[in-house]
TILODO-697618 format. One record per atom (N, C-alpha, C, O): residue in one letter; x, y, z. Coordinates in steps of 0.1 Angstrom, whole numbers, plus 2048, in hexadecimal, padded with zeros to 3 digits. Layout:
<nodes>
aXYZ;...
</nodes>
This chain:
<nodes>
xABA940CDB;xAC5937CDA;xAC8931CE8;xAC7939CF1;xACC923CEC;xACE91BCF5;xADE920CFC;xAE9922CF7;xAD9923D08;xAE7927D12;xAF3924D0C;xAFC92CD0A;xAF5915D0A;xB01911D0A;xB04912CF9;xB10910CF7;xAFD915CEE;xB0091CCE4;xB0A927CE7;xB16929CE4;xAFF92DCED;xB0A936CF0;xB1593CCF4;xB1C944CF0;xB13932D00;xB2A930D04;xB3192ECFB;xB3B934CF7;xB27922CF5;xB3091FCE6;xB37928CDE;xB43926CDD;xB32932CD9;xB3193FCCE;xB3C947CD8;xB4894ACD5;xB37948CE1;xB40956CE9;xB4E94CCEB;xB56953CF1;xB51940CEA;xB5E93DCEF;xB5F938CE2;xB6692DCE3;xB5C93BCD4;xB62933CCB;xB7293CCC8;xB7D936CC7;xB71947CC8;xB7F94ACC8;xB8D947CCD;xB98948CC7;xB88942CDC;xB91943CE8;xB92931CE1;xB9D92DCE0;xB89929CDD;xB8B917CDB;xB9591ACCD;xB9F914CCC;xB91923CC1;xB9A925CB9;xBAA929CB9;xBB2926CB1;xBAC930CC3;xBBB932CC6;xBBF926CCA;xBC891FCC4;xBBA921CD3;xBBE913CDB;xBC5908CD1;xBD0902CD2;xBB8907CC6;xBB88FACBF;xBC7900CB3;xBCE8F8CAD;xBC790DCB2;xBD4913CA7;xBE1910CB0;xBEC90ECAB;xBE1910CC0;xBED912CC2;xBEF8FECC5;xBFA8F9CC5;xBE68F9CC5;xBE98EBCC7;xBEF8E5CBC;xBF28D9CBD;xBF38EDCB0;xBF58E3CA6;xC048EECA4;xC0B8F0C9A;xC078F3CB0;xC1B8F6CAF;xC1C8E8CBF;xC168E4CC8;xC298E7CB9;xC328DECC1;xC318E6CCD;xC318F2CCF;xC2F8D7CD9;xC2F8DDCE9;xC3F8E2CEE;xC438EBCF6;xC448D9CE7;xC508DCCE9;xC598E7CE6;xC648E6CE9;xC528F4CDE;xC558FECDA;xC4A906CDE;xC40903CE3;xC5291ACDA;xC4891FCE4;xC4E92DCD6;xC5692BCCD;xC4793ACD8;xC4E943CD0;xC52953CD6;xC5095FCD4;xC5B94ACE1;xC63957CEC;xC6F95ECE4;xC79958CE3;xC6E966CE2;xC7B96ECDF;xC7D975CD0;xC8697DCCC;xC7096FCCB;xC6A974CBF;xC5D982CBB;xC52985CC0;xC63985CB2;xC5D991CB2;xC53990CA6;xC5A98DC9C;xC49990CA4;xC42991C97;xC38996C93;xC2E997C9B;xC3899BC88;xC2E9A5C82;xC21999C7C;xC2298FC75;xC149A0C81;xC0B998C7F;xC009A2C74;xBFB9ADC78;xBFF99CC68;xBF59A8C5E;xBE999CC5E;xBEA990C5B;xBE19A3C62;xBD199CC61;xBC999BC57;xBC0993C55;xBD09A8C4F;xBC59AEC43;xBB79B5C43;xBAF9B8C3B;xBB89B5C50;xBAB9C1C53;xB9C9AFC51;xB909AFC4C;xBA39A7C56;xB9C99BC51;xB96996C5C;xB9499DC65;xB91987C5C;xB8B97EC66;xB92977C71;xB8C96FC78;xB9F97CC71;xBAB974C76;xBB2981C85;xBBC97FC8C;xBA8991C84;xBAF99BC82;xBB1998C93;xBBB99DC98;xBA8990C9C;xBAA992CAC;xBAA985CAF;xBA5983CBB;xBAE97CCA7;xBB3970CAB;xBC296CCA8;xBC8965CB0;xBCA971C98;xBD696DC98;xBE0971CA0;xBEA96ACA1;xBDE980CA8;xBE9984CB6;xBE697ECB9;xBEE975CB7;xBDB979CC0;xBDB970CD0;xBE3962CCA;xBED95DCD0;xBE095FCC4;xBE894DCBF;xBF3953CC3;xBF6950CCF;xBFE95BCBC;xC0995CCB7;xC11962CC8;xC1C95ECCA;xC0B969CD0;xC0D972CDB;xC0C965CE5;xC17961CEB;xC0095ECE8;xBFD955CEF;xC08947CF1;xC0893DCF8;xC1294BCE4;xC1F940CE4;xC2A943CE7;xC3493DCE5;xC29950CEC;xC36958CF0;xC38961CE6;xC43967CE8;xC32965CDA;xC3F970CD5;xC3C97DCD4;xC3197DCCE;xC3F987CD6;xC3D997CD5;xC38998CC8;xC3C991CBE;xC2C9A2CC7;xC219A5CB8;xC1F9B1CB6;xC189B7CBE;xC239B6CAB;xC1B9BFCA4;xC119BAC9C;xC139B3C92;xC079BECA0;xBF99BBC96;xBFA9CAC8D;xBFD9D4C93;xBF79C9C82;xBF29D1C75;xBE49C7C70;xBDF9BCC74;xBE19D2C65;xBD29CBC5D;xBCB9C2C68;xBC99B6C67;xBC79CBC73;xBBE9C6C80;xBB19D1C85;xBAA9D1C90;xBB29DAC78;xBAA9E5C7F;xB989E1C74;xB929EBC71;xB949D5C6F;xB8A9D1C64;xB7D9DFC66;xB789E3C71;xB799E5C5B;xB6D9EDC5C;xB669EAC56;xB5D9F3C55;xB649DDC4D;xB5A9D8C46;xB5C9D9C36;xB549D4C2E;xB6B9E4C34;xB699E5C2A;xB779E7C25;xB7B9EBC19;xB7F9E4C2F;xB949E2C27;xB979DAC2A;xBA19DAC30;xB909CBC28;xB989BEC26;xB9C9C0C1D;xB989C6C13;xBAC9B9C22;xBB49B8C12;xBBC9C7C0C;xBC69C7C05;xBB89CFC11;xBB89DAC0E;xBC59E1C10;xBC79E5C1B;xBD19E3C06;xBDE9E5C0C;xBE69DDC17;xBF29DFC1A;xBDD9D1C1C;xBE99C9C26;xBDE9BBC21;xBD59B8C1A;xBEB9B2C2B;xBE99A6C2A;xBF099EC21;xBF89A5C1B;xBEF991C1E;xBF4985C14;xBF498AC07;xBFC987BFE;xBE4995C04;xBE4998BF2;xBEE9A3BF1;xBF49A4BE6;xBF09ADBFC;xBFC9B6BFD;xC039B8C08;xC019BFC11;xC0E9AEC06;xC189ABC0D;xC249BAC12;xC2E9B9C19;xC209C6C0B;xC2B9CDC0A;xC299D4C17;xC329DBC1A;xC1E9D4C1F;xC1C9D9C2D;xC259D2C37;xC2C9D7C40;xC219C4C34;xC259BDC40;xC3A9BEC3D;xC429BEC45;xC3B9C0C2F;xC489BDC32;xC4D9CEC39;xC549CEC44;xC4B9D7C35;xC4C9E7C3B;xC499E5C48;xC519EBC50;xC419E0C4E;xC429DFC5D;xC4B9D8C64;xC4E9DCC6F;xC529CAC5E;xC5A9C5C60;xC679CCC62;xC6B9CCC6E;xC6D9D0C5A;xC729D6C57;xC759E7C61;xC7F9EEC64;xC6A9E7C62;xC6A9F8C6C;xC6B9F3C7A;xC729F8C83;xC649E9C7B;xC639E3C89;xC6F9DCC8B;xC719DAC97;xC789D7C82;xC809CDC8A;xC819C0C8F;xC899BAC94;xC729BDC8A;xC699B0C8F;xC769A1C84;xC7C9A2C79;xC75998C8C;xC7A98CC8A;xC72986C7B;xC79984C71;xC64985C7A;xC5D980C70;xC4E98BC6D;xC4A994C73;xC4B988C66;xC3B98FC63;xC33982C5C;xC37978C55;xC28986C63;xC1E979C61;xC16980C54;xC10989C59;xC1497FC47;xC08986C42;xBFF97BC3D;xC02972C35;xBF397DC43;xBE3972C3F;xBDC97FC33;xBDE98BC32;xBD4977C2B;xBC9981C26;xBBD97FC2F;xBBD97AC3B;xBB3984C28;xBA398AC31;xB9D97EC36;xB9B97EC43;xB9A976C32;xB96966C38;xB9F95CC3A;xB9D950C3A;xBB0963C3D;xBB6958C46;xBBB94FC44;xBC494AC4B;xBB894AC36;xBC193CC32;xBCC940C27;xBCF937C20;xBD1949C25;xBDC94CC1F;xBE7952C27;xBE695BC30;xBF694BC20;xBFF951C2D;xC0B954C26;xC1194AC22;xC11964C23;xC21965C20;xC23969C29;xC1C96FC31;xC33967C29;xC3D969C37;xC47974C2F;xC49975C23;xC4E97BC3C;xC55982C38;xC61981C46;xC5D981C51;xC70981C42;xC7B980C4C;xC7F98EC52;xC7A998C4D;xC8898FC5A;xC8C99CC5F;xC929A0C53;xC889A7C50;xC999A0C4A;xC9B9AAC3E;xC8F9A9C31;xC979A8C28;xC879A8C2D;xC7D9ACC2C;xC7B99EC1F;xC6F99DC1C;xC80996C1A;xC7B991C15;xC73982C16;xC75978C1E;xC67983C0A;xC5B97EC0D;xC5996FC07;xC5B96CBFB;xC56969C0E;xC54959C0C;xC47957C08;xC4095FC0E;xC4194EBFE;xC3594CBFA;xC31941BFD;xC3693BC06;xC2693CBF6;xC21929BFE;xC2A920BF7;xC2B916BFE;xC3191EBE9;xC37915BEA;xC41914BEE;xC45909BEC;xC4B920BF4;xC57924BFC;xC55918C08;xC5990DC0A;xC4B921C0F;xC4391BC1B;xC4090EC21;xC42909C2D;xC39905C12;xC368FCC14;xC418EDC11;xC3F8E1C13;xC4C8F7C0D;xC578EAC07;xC5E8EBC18;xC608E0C1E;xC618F9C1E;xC638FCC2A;xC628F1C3B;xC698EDC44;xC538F0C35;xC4E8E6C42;xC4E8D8C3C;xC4A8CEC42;xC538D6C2E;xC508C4C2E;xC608C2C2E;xC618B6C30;xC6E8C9C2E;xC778CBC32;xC808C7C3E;xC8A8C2C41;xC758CDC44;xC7B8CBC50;xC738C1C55;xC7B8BBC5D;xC648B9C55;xC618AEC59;xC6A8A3C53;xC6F89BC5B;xC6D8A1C49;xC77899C41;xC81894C49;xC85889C4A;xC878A6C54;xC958A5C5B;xC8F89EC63;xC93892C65;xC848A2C6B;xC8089EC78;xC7F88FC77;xC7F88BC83;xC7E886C6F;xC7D879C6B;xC6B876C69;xC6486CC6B;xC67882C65;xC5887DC66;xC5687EC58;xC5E885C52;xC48874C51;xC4A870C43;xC3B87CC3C;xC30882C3E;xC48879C32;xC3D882C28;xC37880C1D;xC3D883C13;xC2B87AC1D;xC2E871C0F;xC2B872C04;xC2C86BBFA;xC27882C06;xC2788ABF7;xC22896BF8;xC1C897C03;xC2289FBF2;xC1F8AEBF3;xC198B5BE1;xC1E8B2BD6;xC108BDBE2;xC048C3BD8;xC088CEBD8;xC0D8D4BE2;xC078D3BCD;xC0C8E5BC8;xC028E4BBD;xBF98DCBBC;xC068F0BB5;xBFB8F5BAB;xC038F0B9A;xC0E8EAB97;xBFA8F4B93;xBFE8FBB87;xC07905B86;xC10904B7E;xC06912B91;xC12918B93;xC1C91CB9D;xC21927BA0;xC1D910BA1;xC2990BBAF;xC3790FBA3;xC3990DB97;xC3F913BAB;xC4A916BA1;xC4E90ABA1;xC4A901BA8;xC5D907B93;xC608F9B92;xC6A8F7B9C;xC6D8EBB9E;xC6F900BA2;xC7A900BAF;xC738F8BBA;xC7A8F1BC0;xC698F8BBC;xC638F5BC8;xC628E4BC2;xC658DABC8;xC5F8E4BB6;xC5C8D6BB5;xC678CABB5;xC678BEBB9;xC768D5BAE;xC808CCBAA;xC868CBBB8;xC918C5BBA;xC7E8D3BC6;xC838D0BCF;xC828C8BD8;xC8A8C3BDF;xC738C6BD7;xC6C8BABDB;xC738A9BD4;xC7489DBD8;xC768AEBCC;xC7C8A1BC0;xC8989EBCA;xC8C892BCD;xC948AABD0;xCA08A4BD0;xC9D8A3BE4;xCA58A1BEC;xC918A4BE5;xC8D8A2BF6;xC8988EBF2;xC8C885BF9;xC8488DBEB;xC7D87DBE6;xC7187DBEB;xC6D873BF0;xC6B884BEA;xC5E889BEC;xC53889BE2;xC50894BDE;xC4F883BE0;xC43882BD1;xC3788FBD2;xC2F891BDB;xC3C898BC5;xC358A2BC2;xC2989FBB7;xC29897BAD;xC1C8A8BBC;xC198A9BB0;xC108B9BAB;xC0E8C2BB3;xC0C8B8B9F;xC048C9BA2;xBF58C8B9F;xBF18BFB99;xBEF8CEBA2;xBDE8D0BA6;xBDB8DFB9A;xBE38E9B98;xBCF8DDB94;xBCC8EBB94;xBCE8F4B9B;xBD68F3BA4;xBC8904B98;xBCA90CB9F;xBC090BBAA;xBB7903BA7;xBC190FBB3;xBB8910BBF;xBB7904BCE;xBB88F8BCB;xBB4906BD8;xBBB902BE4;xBAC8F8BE4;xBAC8EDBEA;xBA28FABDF;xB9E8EABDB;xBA18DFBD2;xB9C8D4BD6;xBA78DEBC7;xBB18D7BBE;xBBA8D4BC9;xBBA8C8BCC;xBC28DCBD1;xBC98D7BD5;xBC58C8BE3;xBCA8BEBE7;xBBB8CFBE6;xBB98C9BF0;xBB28BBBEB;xBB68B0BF0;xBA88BBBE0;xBA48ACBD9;xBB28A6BD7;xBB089ABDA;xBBE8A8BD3;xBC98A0BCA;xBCD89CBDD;xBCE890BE0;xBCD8A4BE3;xBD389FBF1;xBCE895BF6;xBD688DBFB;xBC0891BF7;xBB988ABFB;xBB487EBEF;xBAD874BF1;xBB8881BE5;xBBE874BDC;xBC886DBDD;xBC8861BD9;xBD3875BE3;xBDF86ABE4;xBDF867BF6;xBE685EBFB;xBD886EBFB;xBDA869C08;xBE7871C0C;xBEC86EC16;xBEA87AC06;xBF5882C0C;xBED890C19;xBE1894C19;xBFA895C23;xBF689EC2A;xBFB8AAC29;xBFD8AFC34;xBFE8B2C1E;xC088C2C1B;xC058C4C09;xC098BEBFF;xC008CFC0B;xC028D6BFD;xBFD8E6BFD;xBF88EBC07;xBFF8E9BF5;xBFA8F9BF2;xBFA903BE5;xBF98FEBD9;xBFA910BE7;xBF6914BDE;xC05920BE1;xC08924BEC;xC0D924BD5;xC14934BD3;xC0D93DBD8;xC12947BDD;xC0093DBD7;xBFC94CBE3;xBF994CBEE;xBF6956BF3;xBFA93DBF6;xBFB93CC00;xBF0936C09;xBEE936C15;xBE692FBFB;xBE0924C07;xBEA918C0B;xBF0911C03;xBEC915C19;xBF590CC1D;xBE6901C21;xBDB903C23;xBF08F4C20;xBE38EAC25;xBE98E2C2C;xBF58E3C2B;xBE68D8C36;xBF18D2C42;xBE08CAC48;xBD78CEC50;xBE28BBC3F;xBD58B9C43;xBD68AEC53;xBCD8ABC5A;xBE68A9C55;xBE98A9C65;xBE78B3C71;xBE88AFC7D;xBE48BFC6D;xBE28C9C77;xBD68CCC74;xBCF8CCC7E;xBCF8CFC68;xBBB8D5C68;xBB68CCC5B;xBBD8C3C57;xBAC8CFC55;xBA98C9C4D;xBA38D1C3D;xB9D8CCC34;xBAA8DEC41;xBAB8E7C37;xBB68F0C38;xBBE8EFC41;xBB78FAC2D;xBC3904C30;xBBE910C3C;xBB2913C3B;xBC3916C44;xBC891EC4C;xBD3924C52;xBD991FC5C;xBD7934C4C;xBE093CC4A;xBE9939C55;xBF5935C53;xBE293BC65;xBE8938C73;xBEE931C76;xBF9932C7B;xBE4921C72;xBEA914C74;xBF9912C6F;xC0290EC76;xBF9916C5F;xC03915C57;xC0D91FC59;xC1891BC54;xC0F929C5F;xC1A930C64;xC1E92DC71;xC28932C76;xC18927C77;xC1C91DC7F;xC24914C82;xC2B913C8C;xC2190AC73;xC2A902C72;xC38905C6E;xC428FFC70;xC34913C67;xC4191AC62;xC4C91BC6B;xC58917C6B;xC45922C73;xC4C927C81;xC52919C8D;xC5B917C95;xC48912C89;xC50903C92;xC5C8FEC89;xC658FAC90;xC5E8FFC7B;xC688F7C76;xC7B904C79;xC87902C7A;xC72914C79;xC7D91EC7E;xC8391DC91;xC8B925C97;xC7B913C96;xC7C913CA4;xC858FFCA1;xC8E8FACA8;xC828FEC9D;xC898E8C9F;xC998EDC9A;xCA48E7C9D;xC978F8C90;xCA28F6C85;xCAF8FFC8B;xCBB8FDC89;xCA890CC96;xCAC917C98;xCB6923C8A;xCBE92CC8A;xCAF91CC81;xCB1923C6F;xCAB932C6E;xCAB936C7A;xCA893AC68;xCA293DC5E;xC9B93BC52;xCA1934C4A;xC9093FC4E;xC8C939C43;xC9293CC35;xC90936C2B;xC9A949C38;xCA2949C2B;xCAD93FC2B;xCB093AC20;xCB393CC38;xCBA930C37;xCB9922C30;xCC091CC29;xCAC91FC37;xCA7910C36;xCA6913C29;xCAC909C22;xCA291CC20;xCA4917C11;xCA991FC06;xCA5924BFC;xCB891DC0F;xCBF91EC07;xCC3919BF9;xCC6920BEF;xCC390CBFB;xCC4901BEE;xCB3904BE2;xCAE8FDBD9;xCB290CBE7;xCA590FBDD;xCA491ABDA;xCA0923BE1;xCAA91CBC6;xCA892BBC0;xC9C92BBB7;xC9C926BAB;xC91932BBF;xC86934BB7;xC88937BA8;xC90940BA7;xC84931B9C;xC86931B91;xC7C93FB8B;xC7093FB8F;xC80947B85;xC7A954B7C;xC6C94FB78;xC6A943B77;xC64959B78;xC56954B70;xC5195EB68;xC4C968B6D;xC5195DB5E;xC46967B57;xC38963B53;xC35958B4F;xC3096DB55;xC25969B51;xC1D974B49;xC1897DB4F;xC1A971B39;xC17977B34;xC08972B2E;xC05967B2A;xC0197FB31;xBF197EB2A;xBEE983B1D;xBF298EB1A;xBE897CB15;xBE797DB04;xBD9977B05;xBD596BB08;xBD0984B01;xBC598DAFB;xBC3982AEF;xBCA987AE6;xBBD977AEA;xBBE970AE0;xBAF976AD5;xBA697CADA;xBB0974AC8;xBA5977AC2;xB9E96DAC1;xBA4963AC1;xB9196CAC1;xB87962ABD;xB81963AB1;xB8296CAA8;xB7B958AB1;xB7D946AB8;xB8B943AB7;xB92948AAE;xB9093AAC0;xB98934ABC;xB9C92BAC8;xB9C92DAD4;xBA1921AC0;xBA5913AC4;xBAE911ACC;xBB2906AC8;xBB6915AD6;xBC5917AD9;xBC8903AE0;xBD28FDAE0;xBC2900AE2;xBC68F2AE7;xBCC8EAAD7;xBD78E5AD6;xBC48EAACE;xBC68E8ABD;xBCB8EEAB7;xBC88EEAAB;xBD58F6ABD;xBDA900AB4;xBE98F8AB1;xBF28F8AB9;xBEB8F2AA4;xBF78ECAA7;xC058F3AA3;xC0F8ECAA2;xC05904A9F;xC10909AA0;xC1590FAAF;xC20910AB3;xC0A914AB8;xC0B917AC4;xC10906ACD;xC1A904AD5;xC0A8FFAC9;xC108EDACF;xC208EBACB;xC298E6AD1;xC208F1ABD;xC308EBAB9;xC3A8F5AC4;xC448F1ACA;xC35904AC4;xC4090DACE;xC4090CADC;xC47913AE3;xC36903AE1;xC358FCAEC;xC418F6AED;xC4A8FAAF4;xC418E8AE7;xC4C8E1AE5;xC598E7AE4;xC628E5AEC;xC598EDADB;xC668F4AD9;xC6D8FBAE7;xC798FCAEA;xC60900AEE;xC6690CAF6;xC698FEB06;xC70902B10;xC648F4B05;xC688E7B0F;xC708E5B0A;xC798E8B12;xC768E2AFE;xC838DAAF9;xC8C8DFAFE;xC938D9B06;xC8E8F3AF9;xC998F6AFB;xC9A8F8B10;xCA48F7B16;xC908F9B15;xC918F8B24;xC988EDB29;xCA28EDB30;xC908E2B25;xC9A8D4B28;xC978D4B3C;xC938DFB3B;xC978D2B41;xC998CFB52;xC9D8DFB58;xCA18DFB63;xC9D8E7B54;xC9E8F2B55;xC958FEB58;xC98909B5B;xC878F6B56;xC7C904B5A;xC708FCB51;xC728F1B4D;xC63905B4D;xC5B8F9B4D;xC4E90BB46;xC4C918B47;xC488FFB3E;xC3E907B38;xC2D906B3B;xC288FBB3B;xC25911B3E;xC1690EB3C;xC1091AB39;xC11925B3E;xC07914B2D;xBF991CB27;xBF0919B2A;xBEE90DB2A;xBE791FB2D;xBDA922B33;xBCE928B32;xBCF934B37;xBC5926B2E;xBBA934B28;xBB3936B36;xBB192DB3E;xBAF944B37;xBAA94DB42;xB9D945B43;xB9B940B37;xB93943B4B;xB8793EB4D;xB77949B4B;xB6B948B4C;xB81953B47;xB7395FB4A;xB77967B39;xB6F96EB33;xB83965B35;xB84971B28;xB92968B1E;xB9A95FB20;xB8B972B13;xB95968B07;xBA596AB07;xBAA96CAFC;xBAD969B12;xBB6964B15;xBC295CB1B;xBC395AB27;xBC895AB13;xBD394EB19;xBDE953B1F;xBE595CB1A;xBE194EB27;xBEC94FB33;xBFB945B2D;xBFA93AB27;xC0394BB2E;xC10947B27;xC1B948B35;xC20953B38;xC1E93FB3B;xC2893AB44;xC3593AB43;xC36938B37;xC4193AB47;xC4B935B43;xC56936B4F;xC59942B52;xC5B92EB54;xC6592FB5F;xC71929B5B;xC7091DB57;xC7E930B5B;xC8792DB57;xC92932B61;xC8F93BB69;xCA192CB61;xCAA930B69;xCAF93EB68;xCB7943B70;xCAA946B5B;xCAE952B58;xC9D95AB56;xC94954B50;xC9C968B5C;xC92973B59;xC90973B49;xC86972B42;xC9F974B45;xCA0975B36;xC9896AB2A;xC8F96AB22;xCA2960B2F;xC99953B28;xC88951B2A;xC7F94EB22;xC89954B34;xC7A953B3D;xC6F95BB31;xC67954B2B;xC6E965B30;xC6B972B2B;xC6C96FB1A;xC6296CB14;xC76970B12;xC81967B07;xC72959B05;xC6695BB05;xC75956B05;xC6D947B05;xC5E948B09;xC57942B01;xC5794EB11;xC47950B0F;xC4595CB06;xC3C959AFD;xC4A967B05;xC4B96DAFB;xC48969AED;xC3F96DAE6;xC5195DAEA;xC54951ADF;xC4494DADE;xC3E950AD4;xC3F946AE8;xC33942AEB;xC27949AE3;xC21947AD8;xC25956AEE;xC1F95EAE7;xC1B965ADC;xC0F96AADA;xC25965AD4;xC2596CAC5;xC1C961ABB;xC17963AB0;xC1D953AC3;xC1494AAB6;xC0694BABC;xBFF941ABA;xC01956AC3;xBF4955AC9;xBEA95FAC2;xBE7969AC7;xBE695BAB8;xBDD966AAF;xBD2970AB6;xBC896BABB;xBD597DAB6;xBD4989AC6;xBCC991ABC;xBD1993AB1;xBC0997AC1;xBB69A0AC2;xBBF9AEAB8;xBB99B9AB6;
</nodes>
């Protein structure tokens, strides 16, 4: 391998913090902040302190110790219940949790509760809105709650939803020419700052809109009550037709009617086994639950 390969490789780290802290405001720094950083035993595990430390703020790193074989493993984005216990024990201002390759991000506040990506991602188009900078539309999923959307609606912001997965999202982004969307488990996307999702970049932004605002993030969204979701899985018998099924189509309808602007329905068959996924978000657990239930019982089951 060629010398200067080599520099390359041995300074790709030290060019990656660089290029993560360029995309927070110069004008901001993260002095006086305390934050818990979970790496997830991942790819992120000796690069996300230095970003986050290198901006000023005091770090506890967790899920930093990787042995090849506890990614993911009790910490991180897929289990968030570490990062919030440390938070919490520590006293820390925020906790950063990424999963094992980095591009997933929930946050957690000094009392322990946890923000997800469309929490997140309504978060930073919020506050660019305030900042007078334009947004000219924002991507969620199939299962972005309908809170996030009716909030985007009363921001005037044109929403729309993608499949599941942070490539859907990213094709619909780059169809409308828009720059922000994401995923509920926390792929964040911010195609003004990288040209893909990344956990760092996006808690970043997080943290620039809690530094412009001097808020909290339980603050900033306040005006936003995540709507109940149930999600129930039904084991269906085969063959069968569930797109053509027009008594399962009629309790469809029924179960939109009686919701009305109030919460919002989706059925879905699993991609690997014979069953369908039954949705239902409503302003009440009860209804929520009540109403896919409803769903379910016209689904002829094994």
């Amino acid at each position: 391998m060629e010398m200067g390969k080599v520099r390359r490789l041995d300074d790709a780290a030290g060019r990656y913090i660089e290029f993560c802290k360029s995309t927070f405001p110069n004008q901001f720094d993260l002095h006086n902040l305390k934050l818990v950083v979970d790496c997830a035993h991942g790819a992120a595990y000796h690069i996300a302190p230095n970003v986050f430390h290198e901006l000023g703020a005091e770090i506890i790193a967790i899920g930093n110790q990787p042995n090849g074989m506890n990614i993911n493993d009790g910490v991180g984005a897929t289990a968030p219940q570490a990062c919030i216990s440390e938070v919490k024990a520590s006293g820390a201002d925020y906790g950063i949790a990424l999963d094992g390759d980095a591009d997933r991000l929930q946050m957690v506040d000094a009392q322990g509760h946890l923000f997800n990506g469309d929490e997140l991602l309504y978060l930073v188009a919020k506050d660019r809105i305030e900042s007078g900078k334009e947004v000219r539309g924002a991507v969620g999923t199939l299962m972005t709650n309908f809170a996030i959307e009716k909030a985007f609606q009363n921001l005037g912001v044109p929403f729309e939803r993608a499949a599941v997965g942070d490539r859907y999202v990213l094709e619909k982004l780059k169809q409308h020419d828009w720059m922000m969307g994401g995923e509920s488990s926390g792929h964040l996307i911010f195609l003004d700052k990288h040209t893909t999702g990344d956990g760092i970049v996006a808690a970043l932004q997080v943290l620039a809109t809690i530094r412009r605002s001097g808020k909290g993030i339980r603050e900033r969204l306040s005006n936003v009550q995540m709507y109940p979701q149930i999600l129930l899985n039904v084991r269906y018998k085969k063959p069968y037709d569930w797109q053509n099924d027009q008594n399962l189509q009629q309790v469809q309808r029924d179960v939109v009617q009686d919701l009305g602007s109030n919460g919002r329905v989706l059925v879905r068959a699993s991609g690997t086994e014979p069953v369908l996924r039954v949705m239902v978000e409503a302003k009440s657990l009860e209804i929520a639950k009540s109403l896919a239930e409803k769903i379910a019982q016209r689904i002829p089951v094994e």
